[in-house]
DOTORKE-77805 format. One line per 5 residues: number of its first residue (from 1); their letters; for each residue x, y, z of N, C-alpha, C, O, CB. Coordinates in nm, 4 decimals, always signed. Each point is the difference from the previous one (the first is absolute). Glycine has a CB too. Example, Ala and Ser with C-alpha at 12.3 -4.5 7.8 and 13.67 -1.06 7.14 Angstrom:
DOTORKE-77805
1) AS) +1.3190,-0.5690,+0.7800,-0.0890,+0.1190,+0.0000,+0.0900,+0.1200,+0.0000,+0.1036,-0.0019,+0.0665,-0.2928,-0.1154,+0.0581; +0.1542,+0.2223,-0.1966,+0.0820,+0.1190,+0.0060,-0.0770,+0.1090,+0.0730,+0.0509,+0.1108,+0.0169,+0.0675,-0.1736,-0.2314 $
//
This chain:
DOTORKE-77805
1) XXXXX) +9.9548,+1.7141,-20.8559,-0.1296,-0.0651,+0.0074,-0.1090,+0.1013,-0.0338,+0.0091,+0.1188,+0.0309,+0.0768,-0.2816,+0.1430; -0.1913,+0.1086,-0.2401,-0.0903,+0.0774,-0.0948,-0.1211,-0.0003,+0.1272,-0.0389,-0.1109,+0.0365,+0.1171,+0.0216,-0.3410; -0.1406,+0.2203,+0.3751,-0.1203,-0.0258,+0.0923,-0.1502,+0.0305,-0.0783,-0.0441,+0.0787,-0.0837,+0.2117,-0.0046,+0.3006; -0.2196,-0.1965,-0.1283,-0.1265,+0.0288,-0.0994,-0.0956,+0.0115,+0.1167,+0.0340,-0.0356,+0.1129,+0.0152,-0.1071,-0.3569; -0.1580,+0.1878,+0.2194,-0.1477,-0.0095,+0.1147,-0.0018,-0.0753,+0.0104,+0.0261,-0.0691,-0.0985,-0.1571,+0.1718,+0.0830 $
6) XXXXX) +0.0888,-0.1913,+0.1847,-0.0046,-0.1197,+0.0962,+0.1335,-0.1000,-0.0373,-0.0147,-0.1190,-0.0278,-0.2756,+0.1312,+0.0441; +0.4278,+0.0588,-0.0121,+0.0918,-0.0990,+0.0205,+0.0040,+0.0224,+0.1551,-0.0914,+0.0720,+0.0403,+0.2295,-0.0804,-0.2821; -0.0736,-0.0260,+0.3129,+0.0250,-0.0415,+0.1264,+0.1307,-0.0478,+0.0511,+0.0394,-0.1164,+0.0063,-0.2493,+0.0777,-0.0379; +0.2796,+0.1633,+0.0721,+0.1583,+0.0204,+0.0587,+0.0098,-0.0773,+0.1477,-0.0731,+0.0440,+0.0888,+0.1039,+0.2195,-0.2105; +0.0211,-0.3310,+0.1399,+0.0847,-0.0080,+0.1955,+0.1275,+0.0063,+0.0073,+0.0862,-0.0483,-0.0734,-0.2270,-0.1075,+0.1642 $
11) XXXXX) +0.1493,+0.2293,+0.0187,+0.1471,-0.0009,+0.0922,-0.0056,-0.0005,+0.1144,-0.0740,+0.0726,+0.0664,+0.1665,+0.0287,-0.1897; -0.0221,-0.1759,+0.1623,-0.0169,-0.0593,+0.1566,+0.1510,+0.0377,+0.0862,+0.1127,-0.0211,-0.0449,-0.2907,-0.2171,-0.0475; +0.1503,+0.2893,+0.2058,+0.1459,+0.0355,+0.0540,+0.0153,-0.0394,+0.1927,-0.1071,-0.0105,+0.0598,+0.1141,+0.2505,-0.2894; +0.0867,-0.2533,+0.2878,+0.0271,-0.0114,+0.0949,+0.0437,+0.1000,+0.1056,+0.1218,+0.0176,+0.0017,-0.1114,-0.1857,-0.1291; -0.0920,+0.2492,+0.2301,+0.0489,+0.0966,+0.0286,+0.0926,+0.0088,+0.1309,-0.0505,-0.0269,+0.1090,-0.1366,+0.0901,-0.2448 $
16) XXXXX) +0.3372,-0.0216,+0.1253,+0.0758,-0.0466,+0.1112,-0.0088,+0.1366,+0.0961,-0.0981,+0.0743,+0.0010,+0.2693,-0.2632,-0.1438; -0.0444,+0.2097,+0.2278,+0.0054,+0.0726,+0.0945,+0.0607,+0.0972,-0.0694,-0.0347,+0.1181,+0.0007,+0.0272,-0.2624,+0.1826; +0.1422,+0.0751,-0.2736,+0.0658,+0.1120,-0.0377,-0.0835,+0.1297,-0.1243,+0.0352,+0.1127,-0.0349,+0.1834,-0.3150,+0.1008; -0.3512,+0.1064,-0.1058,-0.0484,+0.0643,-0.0535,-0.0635,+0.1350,+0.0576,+0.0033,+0.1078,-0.0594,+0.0035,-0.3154,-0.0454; -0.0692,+0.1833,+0.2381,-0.0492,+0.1239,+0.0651,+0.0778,+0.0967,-0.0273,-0.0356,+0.1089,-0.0450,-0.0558,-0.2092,+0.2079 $
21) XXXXX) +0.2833,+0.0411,-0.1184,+0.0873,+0.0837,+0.0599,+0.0252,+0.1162,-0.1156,+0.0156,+0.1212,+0.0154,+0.0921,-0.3202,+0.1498; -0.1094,+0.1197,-0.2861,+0.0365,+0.0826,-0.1157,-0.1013,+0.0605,-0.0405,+0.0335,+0.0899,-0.0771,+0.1221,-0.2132,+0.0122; -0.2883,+0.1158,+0.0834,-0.1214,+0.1224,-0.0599,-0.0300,+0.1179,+0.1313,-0.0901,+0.0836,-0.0072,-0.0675,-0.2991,-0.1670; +0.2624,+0.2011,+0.3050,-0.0543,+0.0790,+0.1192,+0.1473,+0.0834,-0.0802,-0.0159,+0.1199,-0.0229,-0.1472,-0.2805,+0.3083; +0.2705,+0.1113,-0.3169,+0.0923,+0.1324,-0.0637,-0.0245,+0.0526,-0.0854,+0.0453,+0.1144,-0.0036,+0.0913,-0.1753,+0.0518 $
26) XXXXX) -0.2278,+0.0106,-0.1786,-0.0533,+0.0675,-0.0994,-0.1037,+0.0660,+0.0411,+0.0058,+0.1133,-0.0478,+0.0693,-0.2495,-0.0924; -0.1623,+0.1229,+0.2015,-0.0992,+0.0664,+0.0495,-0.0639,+0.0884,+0.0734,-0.0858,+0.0798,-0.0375,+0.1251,-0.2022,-0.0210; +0.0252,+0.0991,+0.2147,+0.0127,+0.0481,+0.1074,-0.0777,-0.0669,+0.0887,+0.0195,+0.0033,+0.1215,+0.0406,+0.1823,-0.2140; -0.1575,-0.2534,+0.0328,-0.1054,-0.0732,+0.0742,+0.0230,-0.0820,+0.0640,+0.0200,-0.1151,-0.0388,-0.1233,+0.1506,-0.0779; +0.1076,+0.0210,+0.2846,+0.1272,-0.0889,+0.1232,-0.1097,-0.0179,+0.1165,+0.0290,+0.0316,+0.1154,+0.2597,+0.1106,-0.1549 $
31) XXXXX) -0.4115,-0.1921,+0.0074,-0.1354,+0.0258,+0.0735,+0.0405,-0.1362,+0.0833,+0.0652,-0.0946,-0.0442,-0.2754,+0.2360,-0.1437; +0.1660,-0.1299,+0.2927,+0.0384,-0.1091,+0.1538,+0.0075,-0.1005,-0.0134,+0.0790,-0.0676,+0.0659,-0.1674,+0.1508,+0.0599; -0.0180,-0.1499,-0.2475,-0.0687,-0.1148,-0.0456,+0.1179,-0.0772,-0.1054,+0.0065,-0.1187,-0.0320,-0.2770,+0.2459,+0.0588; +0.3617,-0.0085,-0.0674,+0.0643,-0.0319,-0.0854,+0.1128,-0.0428,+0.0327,+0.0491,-0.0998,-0.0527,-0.1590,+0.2159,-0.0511; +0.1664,-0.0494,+0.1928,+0.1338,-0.0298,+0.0969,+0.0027,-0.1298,+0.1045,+0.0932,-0.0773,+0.0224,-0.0766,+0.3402,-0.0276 $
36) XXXXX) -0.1507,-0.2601,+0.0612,+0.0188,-0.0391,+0.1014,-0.0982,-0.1945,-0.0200,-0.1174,-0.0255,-0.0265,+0.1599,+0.3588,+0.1586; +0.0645,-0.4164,-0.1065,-0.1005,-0.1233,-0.0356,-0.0745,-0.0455,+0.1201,+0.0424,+0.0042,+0.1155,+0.1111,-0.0898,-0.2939; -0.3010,+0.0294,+0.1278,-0.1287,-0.0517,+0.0676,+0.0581,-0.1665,+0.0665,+0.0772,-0.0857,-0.0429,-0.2853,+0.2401,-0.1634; +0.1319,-0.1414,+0.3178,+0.0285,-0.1507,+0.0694,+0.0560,-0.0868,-0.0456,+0.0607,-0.0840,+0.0665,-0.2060,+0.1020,+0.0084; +0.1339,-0.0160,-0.2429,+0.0464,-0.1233,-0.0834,+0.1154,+0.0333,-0.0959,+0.0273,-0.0506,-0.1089,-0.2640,-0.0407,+0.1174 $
41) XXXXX) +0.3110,+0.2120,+0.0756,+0.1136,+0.0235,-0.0917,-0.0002,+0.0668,-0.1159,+0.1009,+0.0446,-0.0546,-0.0559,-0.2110,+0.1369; -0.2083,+0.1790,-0.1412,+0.0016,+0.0741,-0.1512,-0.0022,+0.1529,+0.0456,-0.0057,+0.0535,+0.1108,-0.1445,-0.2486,-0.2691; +0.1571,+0.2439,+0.0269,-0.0414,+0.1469,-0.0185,-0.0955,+0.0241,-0.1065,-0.0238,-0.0826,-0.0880,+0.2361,+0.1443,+0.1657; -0.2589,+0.0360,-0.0700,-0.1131,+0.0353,-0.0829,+0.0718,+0.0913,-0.0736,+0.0612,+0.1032,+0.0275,-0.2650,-0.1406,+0.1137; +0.1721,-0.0523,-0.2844,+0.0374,+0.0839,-0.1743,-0.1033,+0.1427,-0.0070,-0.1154,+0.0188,+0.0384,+0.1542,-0.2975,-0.2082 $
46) XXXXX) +0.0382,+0.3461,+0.1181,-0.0672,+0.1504,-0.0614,-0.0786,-0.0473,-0.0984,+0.0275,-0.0786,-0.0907,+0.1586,+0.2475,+0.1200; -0.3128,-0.0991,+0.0040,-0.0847,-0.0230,-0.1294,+0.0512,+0.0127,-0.1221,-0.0124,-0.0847,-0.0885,-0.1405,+0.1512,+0.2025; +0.2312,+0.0727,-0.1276,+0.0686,-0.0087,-0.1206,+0.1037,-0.0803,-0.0604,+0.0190,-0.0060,-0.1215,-0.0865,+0.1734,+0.1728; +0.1362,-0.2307,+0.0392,+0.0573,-0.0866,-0.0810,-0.0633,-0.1314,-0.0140,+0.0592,-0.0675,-0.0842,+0.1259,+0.1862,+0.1355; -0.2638,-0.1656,-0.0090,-0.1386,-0.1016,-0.0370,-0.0048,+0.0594,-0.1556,+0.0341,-0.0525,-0.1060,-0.2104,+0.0278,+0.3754 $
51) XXXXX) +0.1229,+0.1494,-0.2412,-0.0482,+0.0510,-0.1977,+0.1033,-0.0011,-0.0291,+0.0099,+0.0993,-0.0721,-0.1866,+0.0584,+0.0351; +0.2901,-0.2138,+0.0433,+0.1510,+0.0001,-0.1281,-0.0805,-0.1012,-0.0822,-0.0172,+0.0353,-0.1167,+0.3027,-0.0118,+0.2596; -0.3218,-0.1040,-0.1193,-0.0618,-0.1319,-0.0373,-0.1031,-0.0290,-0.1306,-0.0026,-0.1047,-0.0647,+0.0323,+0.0990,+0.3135; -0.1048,+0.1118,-0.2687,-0.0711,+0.0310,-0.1274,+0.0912,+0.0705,-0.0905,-0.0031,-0.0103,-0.1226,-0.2137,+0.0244,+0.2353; +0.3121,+0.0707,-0.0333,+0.0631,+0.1576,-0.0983,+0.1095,-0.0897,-0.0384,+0.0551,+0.0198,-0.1083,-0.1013,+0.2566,+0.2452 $
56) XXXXX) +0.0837,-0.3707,-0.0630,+0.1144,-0.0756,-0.0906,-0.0593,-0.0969,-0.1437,+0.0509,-0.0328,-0.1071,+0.0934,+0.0120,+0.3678; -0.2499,+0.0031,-0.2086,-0.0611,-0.1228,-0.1720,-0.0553,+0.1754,-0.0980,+0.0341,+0.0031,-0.1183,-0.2297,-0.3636,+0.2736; +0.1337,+0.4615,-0.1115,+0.0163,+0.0892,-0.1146,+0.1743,+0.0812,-0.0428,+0.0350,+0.0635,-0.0995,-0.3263,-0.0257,+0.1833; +0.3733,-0.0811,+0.0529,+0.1101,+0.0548,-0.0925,+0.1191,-0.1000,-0.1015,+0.0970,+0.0186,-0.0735,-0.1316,+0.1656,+0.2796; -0.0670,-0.3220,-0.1401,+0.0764,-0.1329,-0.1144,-0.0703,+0.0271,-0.1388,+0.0154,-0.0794,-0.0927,+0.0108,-0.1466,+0.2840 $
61) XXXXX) -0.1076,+0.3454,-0.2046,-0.0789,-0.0021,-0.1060,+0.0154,+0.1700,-0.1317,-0.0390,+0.0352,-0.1113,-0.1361,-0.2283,+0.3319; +0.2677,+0.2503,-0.0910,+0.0494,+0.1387,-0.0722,-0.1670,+0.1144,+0.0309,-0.0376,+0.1039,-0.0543,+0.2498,-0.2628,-0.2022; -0.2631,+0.0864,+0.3502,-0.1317,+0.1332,+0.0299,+0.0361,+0.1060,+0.0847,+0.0451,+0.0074,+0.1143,-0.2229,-0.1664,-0.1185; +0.1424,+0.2464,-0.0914,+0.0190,+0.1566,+0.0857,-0.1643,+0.0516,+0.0776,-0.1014,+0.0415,-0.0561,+0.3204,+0.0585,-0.1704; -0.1893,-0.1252,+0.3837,-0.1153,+0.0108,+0.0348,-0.0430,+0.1304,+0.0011,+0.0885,+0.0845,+0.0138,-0.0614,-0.2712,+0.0893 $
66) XXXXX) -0.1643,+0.2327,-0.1164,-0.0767,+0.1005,+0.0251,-0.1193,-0.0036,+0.1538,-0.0331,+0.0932,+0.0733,+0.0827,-0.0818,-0.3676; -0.0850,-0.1415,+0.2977,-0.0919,-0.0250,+0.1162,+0.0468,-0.1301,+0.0345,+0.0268,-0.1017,-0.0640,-0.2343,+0.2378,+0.0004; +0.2105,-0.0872,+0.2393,-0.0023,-0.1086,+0.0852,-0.0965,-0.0236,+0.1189,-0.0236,+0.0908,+0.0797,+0.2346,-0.0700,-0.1537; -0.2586,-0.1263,+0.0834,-0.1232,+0.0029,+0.1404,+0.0540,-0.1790,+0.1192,+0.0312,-0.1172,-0.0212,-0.3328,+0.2649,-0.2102; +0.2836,-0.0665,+0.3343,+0.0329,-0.1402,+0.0546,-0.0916,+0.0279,+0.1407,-0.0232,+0.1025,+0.0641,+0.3068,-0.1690,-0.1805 $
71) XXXXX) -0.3225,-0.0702,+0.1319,-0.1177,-0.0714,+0.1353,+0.0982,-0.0955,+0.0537,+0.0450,-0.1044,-0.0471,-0.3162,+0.0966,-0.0651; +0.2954,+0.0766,+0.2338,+0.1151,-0.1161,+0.0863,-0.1166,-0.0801,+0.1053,-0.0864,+0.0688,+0.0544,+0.3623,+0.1180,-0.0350; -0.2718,-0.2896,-0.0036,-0.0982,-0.0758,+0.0482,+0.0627,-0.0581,+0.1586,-0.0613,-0.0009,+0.1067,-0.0373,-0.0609,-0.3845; +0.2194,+0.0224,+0.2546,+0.0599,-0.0293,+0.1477,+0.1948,+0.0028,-0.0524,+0.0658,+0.0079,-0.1037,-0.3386,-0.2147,+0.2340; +0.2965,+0.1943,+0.0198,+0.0974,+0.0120,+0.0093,+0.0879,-0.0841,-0.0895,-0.0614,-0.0983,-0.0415,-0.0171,+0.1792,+0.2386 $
76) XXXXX) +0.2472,-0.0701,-0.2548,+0.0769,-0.0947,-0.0677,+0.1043,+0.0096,+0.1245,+0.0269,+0.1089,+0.0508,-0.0791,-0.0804,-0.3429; +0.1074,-0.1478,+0.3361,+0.0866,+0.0158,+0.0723,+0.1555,-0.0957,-0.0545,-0.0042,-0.1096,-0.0559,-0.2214,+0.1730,+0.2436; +0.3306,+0.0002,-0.1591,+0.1642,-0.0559,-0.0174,-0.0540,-0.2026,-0.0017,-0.0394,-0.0584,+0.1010,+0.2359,+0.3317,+0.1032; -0.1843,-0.3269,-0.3170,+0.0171,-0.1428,+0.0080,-0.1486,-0.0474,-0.0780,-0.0357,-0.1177,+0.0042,+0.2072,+0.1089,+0.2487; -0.2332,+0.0888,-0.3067,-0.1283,-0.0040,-0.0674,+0.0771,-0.0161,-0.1464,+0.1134,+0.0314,-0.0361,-0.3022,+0.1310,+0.2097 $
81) XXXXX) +0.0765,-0.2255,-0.2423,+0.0629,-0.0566,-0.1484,-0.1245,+0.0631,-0.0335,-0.1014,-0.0481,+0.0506,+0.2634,-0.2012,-0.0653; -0.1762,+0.3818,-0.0871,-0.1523,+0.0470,-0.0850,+0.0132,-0.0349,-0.1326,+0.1163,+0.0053,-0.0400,-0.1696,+0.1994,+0.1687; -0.0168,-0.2336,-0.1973,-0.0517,-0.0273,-0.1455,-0.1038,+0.0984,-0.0070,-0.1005,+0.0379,+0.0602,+0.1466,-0.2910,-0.0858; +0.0506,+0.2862,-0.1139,-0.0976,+0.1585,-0.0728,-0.0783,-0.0504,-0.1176,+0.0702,-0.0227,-0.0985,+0.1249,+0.2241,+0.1373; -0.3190,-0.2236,-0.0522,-0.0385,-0.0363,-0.1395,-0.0390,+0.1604,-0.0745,-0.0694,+0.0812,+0.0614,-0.0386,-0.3641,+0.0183 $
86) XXXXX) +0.1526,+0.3058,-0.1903,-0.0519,+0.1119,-0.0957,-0.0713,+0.0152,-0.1024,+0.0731,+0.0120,-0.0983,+0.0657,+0.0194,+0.1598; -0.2482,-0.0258,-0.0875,-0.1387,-0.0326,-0.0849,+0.0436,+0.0916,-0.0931,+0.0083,+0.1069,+0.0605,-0.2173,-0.1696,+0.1005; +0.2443,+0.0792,-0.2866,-0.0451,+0.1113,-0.0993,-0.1337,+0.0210,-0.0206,-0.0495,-0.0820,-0.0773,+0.2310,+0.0409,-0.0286; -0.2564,+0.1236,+0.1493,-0.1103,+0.0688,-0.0585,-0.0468,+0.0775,-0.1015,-0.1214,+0.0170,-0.0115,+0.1452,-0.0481,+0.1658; +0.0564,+0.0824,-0.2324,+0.0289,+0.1189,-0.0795,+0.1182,-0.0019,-0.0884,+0.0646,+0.0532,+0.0902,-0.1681,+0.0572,+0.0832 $
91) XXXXX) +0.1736,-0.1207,-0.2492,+0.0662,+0.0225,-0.1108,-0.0232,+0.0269,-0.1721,-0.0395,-0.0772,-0.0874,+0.1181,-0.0329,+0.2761; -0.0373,+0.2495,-0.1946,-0.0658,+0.0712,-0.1641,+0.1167,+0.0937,-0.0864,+0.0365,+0.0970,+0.0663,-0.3074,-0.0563,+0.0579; +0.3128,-0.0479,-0.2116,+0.1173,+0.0522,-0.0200,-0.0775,+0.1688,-0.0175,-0.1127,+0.0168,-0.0466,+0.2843,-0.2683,-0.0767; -0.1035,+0.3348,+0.1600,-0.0391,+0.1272,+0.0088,+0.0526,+0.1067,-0.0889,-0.0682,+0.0994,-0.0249,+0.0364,-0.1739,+0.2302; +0.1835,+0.0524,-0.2675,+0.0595,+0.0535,-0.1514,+0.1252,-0.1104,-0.0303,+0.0396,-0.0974,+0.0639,-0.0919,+0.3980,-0.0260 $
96) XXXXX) +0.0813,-0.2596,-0.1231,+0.1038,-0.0882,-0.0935,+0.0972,-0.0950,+0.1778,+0.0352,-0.1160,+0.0214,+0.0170,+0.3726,-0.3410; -0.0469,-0.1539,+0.3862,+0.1106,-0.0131,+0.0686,-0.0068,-0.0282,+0.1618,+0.0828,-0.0220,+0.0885,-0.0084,+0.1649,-0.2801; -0.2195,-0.1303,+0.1828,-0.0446,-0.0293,+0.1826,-0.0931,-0.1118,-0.0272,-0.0326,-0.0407,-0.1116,+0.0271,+0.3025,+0.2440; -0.0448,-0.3200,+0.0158,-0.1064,-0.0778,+0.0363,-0.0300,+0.0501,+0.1369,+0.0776,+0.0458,+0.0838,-0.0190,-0.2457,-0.2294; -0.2539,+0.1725,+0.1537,-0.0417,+0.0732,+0.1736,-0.0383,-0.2003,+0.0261,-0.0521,-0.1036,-0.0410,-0.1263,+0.4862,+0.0345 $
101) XXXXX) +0.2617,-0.3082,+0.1133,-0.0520,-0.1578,+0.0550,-0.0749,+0.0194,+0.1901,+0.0646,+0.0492,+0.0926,+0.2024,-0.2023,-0.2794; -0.3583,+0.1190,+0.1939,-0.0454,-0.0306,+0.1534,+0.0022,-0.1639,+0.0111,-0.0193,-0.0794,-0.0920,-0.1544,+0.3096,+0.1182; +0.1978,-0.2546,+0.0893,+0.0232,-0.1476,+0.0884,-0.0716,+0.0467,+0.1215,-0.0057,+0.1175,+0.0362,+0.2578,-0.2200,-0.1179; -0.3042,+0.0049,+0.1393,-0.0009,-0.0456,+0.1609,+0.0453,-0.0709,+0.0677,+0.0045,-0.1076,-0.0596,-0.1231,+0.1480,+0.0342; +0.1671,-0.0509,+0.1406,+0.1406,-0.0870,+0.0600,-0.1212,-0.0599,+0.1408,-0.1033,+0.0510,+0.0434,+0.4204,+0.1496,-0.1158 $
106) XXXXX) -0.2312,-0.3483,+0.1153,-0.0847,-0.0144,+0.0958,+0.1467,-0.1164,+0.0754,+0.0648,-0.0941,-0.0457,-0.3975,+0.1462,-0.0858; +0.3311,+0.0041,+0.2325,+0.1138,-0.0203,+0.1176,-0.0497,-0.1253,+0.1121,-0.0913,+0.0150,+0.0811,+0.1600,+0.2749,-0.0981; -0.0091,-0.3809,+0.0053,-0.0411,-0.1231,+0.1108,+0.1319,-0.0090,+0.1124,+0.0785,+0.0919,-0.0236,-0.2303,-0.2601,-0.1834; +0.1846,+0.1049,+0.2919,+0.0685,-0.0744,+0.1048,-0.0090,-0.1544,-0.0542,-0.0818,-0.0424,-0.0816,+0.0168,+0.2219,+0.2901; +0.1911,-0.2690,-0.1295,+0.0241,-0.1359,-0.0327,-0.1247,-0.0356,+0.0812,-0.0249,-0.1204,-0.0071,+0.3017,+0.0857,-0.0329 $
111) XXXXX) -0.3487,+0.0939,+0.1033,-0.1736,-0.0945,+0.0756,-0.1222,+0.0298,-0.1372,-0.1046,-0.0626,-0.0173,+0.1319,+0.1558,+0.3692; +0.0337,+0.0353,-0.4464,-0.1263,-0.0344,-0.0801,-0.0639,+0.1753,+0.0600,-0.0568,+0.0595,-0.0916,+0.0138,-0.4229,+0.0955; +0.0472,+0.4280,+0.1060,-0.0688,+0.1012,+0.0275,+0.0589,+0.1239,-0.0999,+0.1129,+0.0237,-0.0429,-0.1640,-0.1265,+0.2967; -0.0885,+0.1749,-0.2712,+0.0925,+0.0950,-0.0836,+0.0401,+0.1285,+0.0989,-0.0570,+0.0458,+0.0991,-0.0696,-0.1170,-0.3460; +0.2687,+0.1159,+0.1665,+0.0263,+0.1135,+0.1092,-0.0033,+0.1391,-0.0900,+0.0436,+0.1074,+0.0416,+0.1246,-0.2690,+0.1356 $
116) XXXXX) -0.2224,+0.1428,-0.2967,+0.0461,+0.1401,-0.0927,-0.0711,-0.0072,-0.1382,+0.0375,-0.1019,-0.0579,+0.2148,+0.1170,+0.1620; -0.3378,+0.0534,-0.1747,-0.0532,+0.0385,-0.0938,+0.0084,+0.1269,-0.0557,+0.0159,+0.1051,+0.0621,-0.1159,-0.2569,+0.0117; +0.0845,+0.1319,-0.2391,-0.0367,+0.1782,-0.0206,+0.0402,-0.0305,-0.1411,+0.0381,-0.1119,-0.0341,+0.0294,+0.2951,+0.2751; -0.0768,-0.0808,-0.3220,+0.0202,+0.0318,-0.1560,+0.1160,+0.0985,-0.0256,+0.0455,+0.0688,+0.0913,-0.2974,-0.1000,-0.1306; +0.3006,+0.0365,-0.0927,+0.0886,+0.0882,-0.0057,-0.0601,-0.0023,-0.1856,-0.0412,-0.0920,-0.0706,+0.2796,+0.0477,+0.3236 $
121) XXXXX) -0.2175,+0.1882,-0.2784,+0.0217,+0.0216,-0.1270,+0.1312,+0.0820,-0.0677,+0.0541,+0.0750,+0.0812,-0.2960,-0.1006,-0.0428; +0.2934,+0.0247,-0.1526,+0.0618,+0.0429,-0.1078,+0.0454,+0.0240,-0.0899,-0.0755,+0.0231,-0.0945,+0.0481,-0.0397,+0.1744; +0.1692,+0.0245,-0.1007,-0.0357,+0.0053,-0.1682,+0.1671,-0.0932,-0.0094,+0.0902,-0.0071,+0.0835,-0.2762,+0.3195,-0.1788; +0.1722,-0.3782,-0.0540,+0.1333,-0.0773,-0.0043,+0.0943,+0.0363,-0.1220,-0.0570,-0.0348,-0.1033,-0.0684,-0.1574,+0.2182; +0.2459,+0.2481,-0.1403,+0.0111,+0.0536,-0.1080,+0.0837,-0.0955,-0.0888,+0.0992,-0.0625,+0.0377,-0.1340,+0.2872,+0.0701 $
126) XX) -0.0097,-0.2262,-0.2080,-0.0172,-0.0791,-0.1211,+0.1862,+0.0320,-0.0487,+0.0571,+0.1089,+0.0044,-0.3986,-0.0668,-0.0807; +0.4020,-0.1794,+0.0317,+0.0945,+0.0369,-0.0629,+0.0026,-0.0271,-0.1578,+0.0962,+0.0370,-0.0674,-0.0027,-0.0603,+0.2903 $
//
C-alpha cells in the first residue's frame, strides 16, 4: 500500500491477561498494578504495550523509526478493546531508495475516552 499525506490507518486490539503476562517476561515490568487485579478482576496494561499499537501500523508499513513521543492519558486495563487511528502527516521521498514519513497516532477505549497520543517519525526503505 502506497502512503500518502492525510490517509488514515486503524488497528484496534483486545488486551487480555495473558497479554500482561507475556510483556512482564519480556520486560521486567512486574509493577503491583500489573500483577495484581483491581476489585473488578482487571489488571492494568503497561503503557508500553498500549504503544505496540501505533508501532505495529508503522511496522505493517516497513517504518524504521527514528522518533517516538507518547501522552498516556489514563489507565488501559486487561478486557479493554483500543482503536489506534494513524494520521500521516508527512510523507516525501528522500533518495532513490528511502521515504521520511511523520504520523500522529491517537488511542481511544471501547467508551470513546482517549488513553494514548503522540507522533512518531521515520524513514521507510524503498524497494
Amino acid at each position: 500500500m502506497s502512503l500518502k499525506v492525510g490517509d488514515l490507518i486503524t488497528f484496534e486490539r483486545t488486551f487480555t491477561k495473558r497479554d500482561v503476562e507475556l510483556f512482564i517476561e519480556i520486560s521486567g515490568d512486574e509493577g503491583i498494578h500489573h500483577v495484581t487485579p483491581d476489585e473488578q478482576g482487571r489488571r492494568v496494561i503497561q503503557g508500553l504495550l498500549t504503544a505496540t499499537l501505533p508501532t505495529k501500523v508503522g511496522g505493517d508499513h516497513n517504518v524504521l523509526a527514528r522518533t517516538m513521543n507518547f501522552e498516556f492519558f489514563r489507565p488501559v486495563f486487561t478486557g479493554d478493546t483500543i482503536r489506534c487511528e494513524v494520521k500521516i502527516e508527512k510523507y516525501e521521498r528522500q533518495e532513490k531508495n528511502r521515504s521520511g514519513i511523520t504520523a500522529s497516532f491517537l488511542c481511544e477505549n471501547q467508551n470513546g475516552k482517549e488513553v494514548l497520543q503522540g507522533n512518531f517519525s521515520g524513514v521507510i526503505l524503498n524497494s
